[in-house]
C-alpha positions as a LaTeX table, in Angstrom:
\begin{tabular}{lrrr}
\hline
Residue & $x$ (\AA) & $y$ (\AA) & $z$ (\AA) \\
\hline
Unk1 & 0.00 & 0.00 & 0.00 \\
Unk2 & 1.54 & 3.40 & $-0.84$ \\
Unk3 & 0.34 & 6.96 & 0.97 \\
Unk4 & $-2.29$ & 8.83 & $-0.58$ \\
Unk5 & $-2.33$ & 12.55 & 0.05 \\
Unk6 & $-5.85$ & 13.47 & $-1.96$ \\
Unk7 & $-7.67$ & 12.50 & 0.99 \\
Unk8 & $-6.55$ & 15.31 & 2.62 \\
Unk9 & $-7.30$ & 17.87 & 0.30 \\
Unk10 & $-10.91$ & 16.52 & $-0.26$ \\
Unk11 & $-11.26$ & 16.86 & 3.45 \\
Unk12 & $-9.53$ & 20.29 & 3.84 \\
Unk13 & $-10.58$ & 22.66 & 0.89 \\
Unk14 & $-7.78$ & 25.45 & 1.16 \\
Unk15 & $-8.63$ & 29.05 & $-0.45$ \\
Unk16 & $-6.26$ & 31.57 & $-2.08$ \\
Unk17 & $-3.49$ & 30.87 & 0.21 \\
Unk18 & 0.42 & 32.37 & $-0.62$ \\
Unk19 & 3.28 & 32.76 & 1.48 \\
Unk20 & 4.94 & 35.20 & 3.88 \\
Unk21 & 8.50 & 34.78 & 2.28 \\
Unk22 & 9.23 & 37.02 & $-0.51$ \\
Unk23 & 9.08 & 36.26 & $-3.80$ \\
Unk24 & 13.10 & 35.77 & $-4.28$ \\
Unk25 & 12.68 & 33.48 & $-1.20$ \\
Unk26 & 9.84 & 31.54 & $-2.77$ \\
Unk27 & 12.15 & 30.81 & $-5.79$ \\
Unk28 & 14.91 & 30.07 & $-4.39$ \\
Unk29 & 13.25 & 27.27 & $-1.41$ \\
Unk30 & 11.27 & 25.60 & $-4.46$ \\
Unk31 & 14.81 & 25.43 & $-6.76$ \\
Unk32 & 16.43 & 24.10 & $-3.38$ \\
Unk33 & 13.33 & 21.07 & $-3.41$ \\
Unk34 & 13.44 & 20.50 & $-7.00$ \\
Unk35 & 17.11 & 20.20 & $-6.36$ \\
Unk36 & 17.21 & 17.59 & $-4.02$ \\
Unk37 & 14.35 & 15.54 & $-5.69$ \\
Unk38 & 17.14 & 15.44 & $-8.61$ \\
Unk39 & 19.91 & 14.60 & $-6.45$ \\
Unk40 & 17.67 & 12.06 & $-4.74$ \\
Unk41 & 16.57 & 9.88 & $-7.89$ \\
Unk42 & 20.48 & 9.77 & $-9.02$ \\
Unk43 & 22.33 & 9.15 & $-5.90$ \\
Unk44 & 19.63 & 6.31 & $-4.33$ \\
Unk45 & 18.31 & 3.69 & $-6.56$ \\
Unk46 & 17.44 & $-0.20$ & $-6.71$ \\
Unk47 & 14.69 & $-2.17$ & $-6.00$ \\
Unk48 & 12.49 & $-3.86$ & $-3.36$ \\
Unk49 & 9.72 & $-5.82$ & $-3.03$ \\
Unk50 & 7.60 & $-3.61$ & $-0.64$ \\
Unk51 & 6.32 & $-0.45$ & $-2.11$ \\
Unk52 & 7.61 & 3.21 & $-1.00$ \\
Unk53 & 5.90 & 5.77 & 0.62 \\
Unk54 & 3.63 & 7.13 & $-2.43$ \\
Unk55 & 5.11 & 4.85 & $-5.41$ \\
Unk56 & 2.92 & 1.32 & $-5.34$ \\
Unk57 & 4.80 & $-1.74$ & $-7.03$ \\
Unk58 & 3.36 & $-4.28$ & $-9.14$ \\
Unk59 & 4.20 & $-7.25$ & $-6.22$ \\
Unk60 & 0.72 & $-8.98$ & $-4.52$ \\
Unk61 & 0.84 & $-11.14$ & $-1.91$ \\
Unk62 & 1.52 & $-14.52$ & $-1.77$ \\
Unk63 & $-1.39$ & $-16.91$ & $-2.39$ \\
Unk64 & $-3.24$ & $-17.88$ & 0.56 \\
Unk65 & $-0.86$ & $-15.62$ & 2.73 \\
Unk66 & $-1.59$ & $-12.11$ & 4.72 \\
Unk67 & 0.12 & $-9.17$ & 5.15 \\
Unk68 & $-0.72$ & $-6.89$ & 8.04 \\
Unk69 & 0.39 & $-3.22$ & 8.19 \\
Unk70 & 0.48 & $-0.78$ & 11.09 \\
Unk71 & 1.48 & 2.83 & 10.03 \\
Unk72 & 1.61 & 6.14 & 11.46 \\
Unk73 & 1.43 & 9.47 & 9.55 \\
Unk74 & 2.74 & 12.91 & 10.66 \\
Unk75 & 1.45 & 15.96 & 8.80 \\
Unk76 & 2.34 & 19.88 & 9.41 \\
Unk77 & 1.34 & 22.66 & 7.18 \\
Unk78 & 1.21 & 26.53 & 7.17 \\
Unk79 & $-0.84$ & 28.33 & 5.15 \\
Unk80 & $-1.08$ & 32.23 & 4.60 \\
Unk81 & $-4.38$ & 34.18 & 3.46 \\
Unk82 & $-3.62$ & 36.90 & 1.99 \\
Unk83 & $-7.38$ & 37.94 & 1.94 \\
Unk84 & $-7.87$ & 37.98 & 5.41 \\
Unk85 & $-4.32$ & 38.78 & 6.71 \\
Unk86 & $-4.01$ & 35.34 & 8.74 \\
Unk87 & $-1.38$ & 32.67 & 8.86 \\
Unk88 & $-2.93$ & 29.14 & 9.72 \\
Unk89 & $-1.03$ & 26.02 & 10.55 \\
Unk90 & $-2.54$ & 22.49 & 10.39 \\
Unk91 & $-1.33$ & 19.41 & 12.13 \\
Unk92 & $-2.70$ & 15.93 & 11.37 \\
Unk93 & $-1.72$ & 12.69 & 13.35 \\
Unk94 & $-3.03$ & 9.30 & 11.45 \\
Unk95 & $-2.71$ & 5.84 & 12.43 \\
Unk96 & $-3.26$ & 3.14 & 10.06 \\
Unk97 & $-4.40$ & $-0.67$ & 9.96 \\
Unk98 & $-4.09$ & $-2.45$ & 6.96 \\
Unk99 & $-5.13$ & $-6.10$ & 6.24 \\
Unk100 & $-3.91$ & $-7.70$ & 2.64 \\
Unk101 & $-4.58$ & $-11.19$ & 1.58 \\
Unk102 & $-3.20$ & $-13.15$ & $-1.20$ \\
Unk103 & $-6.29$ & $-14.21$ & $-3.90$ \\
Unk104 & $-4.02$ & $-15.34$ & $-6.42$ \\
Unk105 & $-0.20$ & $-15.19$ & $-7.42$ \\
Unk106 & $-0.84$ & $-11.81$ & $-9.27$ \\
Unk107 & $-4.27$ & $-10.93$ & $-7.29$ \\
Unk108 & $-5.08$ & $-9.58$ & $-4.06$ \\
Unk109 & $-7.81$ & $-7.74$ & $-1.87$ \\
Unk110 & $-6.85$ & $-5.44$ & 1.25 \\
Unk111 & $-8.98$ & $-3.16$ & 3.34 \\
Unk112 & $-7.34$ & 0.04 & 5.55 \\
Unk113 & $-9.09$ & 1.71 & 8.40 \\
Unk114 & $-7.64$ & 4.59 & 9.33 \\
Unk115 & $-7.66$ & 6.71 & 12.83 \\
Unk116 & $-6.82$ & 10.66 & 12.73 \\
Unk117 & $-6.01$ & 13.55 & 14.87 \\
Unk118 & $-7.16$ & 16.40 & 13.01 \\
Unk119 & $-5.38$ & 20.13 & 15.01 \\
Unk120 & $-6.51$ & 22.63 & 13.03 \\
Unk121 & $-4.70$ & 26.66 & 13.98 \\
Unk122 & $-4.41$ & 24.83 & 17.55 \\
Unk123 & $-8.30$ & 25.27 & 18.49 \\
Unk124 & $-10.17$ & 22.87 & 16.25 \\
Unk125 & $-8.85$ & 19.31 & 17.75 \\
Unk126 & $-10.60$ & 16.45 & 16.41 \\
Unk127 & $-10.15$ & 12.88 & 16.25 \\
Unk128 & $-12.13$ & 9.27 & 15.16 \\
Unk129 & $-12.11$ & 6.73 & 12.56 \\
Unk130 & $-11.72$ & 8.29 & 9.01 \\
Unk131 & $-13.30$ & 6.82 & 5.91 \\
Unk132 & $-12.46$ & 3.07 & 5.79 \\
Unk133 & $-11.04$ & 1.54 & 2.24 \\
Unk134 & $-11.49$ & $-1.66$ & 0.29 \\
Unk135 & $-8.86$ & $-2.20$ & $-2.31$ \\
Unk136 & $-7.74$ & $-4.94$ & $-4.81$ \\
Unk137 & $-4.41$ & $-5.61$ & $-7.17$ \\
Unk138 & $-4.14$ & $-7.45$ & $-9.36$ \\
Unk139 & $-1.10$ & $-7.59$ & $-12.11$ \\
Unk140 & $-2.45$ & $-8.17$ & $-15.49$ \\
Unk141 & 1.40 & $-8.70$ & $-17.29$ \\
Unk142 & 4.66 & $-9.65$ & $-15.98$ \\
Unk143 & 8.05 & $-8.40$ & $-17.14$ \\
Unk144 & 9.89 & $-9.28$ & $-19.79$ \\
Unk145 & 13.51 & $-8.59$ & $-21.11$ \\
Unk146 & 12.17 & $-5.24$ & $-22.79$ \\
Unk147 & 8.63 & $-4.26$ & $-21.43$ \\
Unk148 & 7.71 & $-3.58$ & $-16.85$ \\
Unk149 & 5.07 & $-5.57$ & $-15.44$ \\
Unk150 & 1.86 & $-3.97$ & $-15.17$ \\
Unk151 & $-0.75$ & $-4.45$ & $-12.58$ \\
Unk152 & $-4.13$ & $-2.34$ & $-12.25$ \\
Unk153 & $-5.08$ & $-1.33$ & $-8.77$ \\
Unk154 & $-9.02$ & 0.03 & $-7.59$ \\
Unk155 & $-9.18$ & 1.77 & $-4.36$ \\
Unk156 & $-12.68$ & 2.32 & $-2.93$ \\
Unk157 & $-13.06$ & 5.15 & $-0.34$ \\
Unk158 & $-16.10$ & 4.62 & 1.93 \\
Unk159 & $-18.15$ & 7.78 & 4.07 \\
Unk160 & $-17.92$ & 5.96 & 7.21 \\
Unk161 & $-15.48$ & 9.29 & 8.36 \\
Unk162 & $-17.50$ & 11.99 & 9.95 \\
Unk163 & $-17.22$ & 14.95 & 7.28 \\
Unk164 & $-18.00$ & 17.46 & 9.84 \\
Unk165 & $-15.00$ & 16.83 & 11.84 \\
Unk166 & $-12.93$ & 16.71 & 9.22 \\
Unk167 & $-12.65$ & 13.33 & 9.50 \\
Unk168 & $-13.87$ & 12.33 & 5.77 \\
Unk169 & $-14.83$ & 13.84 & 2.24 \\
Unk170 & $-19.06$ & 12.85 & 2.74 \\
Unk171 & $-18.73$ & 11.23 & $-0.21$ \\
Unk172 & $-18.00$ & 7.57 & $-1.66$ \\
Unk173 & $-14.70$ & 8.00 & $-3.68$ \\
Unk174 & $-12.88$ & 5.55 & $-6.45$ \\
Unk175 & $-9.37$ & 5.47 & $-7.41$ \\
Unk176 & $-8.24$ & 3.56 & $-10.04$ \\
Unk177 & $-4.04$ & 3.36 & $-10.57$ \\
Unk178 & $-2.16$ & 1.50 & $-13.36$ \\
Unk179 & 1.21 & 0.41 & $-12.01$ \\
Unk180 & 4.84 & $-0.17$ & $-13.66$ \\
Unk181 & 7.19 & $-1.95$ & $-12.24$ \\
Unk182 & 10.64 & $-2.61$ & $-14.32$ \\
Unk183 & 14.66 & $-3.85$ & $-13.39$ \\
Unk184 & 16.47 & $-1.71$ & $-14.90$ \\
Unk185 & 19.68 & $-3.92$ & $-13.12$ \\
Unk186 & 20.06 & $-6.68$ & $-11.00$ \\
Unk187 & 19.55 & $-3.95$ & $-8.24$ \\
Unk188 & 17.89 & $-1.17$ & $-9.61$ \\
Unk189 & 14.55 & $-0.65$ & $-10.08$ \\
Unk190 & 11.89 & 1.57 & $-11.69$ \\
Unk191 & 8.25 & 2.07 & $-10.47$ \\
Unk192 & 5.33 & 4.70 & $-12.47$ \\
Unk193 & 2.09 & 4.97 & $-10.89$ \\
Unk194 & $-0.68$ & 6.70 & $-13.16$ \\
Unk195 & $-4.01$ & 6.98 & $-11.79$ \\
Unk196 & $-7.11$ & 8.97 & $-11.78$ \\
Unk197 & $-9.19$ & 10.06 & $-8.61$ \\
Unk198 & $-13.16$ & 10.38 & $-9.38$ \\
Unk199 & $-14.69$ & 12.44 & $-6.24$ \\
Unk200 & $-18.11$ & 11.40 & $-5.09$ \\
Unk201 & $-19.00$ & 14.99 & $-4.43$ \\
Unk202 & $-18.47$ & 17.07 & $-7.95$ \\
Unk203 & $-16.29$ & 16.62 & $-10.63$ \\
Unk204 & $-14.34$ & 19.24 & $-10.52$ \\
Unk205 & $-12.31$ & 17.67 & $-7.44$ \\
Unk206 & $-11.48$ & 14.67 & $-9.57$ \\
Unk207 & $-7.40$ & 14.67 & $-10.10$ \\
Unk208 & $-4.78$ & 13.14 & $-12.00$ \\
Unk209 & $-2.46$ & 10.90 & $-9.76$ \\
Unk210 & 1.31 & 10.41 & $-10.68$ \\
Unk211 & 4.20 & 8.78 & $-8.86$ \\
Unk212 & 7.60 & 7.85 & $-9.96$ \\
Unk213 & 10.08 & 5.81 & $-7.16$ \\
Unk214 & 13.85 & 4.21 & $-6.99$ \\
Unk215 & 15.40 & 2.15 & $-4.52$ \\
Unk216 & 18.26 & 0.71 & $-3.58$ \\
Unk217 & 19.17 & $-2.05$ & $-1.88$ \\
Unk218 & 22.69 & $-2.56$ & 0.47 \\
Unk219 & 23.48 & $-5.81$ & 2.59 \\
Unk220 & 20.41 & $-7.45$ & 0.76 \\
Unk221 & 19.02 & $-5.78$ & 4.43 \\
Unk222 & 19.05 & $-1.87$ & 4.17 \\
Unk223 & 17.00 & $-0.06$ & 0.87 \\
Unk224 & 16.72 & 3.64 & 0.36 \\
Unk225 & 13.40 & 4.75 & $-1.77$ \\
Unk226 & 13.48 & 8.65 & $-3.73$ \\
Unk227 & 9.79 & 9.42 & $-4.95$ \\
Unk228 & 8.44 & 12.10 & $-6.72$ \\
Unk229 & 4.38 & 12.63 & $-6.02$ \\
Unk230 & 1.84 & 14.83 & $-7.39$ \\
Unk231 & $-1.74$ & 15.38 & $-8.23$ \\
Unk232 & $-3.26$ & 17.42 & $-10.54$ \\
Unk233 & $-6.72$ & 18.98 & $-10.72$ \\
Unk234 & $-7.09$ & 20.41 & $-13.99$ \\
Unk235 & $-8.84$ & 23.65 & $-12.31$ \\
Unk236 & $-5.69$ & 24.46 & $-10.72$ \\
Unk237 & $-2.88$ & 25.82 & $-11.71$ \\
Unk238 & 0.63 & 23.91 & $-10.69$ \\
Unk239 & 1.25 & 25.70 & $-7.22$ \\
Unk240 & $-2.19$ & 25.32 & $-5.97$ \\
Unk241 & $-1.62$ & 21.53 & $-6.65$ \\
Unk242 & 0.29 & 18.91 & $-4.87$ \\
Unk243 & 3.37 & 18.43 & $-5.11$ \\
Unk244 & 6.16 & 17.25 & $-2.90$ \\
Unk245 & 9.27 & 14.88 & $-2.96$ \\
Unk246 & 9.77 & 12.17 & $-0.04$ \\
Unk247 & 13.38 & 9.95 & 0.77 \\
Unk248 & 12.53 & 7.10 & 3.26 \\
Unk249 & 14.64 & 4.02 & 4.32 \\
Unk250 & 13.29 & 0.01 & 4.97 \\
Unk251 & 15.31 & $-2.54$ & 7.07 \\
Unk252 & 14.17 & $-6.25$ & 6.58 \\
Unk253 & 14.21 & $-7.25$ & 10.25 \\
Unk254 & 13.79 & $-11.32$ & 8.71 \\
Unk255 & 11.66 & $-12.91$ & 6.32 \\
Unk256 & 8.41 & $-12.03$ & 8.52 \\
Unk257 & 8.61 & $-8.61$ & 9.36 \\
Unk258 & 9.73 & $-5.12$ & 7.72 \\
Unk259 & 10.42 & $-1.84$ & 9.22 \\
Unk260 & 10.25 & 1.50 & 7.05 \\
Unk261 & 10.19 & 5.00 & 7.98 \\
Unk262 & 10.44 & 8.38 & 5.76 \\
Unk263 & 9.91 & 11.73 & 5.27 \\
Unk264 & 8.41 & 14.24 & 2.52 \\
Unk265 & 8.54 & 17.69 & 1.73 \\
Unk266 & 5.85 & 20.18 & $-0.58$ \\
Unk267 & 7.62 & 21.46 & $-3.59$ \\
Unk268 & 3.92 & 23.43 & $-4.50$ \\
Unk269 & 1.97 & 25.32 & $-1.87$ \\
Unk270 & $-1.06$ & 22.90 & $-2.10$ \\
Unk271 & 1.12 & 20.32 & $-0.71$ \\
Unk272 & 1.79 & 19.42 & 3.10 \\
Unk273 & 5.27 & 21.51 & 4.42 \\
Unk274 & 6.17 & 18.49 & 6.13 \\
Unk275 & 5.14 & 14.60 & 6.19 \\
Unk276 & 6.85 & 11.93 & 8.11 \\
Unk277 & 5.95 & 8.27 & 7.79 \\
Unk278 & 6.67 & 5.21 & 10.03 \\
Unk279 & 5.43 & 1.77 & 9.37 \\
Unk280 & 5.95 & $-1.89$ & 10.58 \\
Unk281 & 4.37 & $-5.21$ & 7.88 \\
Unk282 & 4.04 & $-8.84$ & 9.22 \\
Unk283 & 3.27 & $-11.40$ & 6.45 \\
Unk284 & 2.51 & $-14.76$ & 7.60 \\
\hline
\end{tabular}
């Protein structure tokens, strides 16, 4: 399973927000992210079986196996309105359970039920289940010497959340996501999400999803992942989308059990400032 950021924005409309910084400073801070998204995706890369934080893989789980998946996500934003002369900031605390089992070789069905603390300009503190998900992969071609493997993943988004808390869009939400995984060496590999997000509510906050990931592997123990995330809806223009950059690391603690934690960063000002990621998988 790979983060998904839309659900926040469906839950947290933002209006004609800019920065304090000036305009030089702007520049200069998004050059620095773009930067280091560059210097990421040359200096770490090679593959894993377990997805990154955003990038999804083309990998299901075994046959007849499960894979269970607690995670914990960290989010901090600051947001200036120029309109009414008010900065806001926005922390968000969710914790994640999430159940996969293995259909088929190339086919499996998952479900995630998320808990949130919602902190909104440090009055507004809310917290309870957020809308529950039932999803399903299942890879459709495997790799060959020339062409990835592809594998076509549905995510649907439930309104079990409570919408006026924050807590969930109101709406029942779909999110369909072709995936492509390829080896571009015996330890480097190449992962391309393209999806599309249809919005229960209105059209207009459907969105484009794309995701691009390497990792590398050391000690056949340690792997470093470099992603590059964004969505786009097609009302915005590029700032007021999401955009951000994320490095994380994964140990392999034995065959049963995997540790990964991360970090990401908003290259556009619809994005989160700050995101940091920890999770733990047992697959038995």
């Amino acid at each position: 399973m790979s983060s998904k950021i839309f659900s926040n924005q469906k839950t947290q409309k933002k209006i004609c927000l800019t920065n304090l910084e000036s305009p030089i400073n702007i520049a200069c801070m998004r050059i620095y992210k773009i930067a280091l998204t560059l210097c990421a995706f040359l200096t770490f890369a090679t593959p894993w079986v377990s997805a990154a934080l955003f990038v999804d893989d083309t990998s299901t789980t075994d046959k007849g196996h499960f894979e269970v998946e607690y995670w914990v996500q960290y989010y901090k934003d600051a947001q200036y309105n120029y309109e009414d002369d008010y900065k806001s900031r926005t922390r968000e605390t969710k914790l994640y359970l999430y159940i996969l089992y293995g259909l088929d070789d190339n086919w499996d069905i998952g479900m995630t039920v998320p808990y949130g603390y919602v902190n909104y300009d440090r009055e507004t503190k809310q917290n309870g289940f957020m809308d529950i998900e039932i999803e399903s992969k299942y890879r459709l071609f495997e790799e060959t010497e020339l062409l990835p493997s592809f594998a076509f993943y549905i995510d649907y988004i439930t309104d079990s959340g409570n919408e006026d808390k924050s807590l969930g869009s109101g709406d029942q939400d779909v999110w369909l996501n072709g995936i492509f995984s390829k080896t571009l060496t015996e330890s480097l590999w190449l992962d391309l999400n393209l999806g599309y997000y249809f919005a229960g509510g209105k059209a207009s906050d459907d969105a484009f999803i794309y995701s691009i990931g390497l990792t590398r592997g050391f000690m056949e123990k340690i792997y470093l992942y470099a992603e590059l995330y964004g969505e786009v809806e097609f009302e915005r223009n590029f700032n007021d989308n999401i955009c951000l950059a994320a490095l994380s690391a994964g140990y392999e603690l034995n065959s049963l059990i995997f540790i990964k934690t991360g970090a990401a960063v908003g290259i556009s000002d619809g994005a989160n400032d700050l995101m940091i990621s920890g999770r733990i998988s047992f697959s038995f």
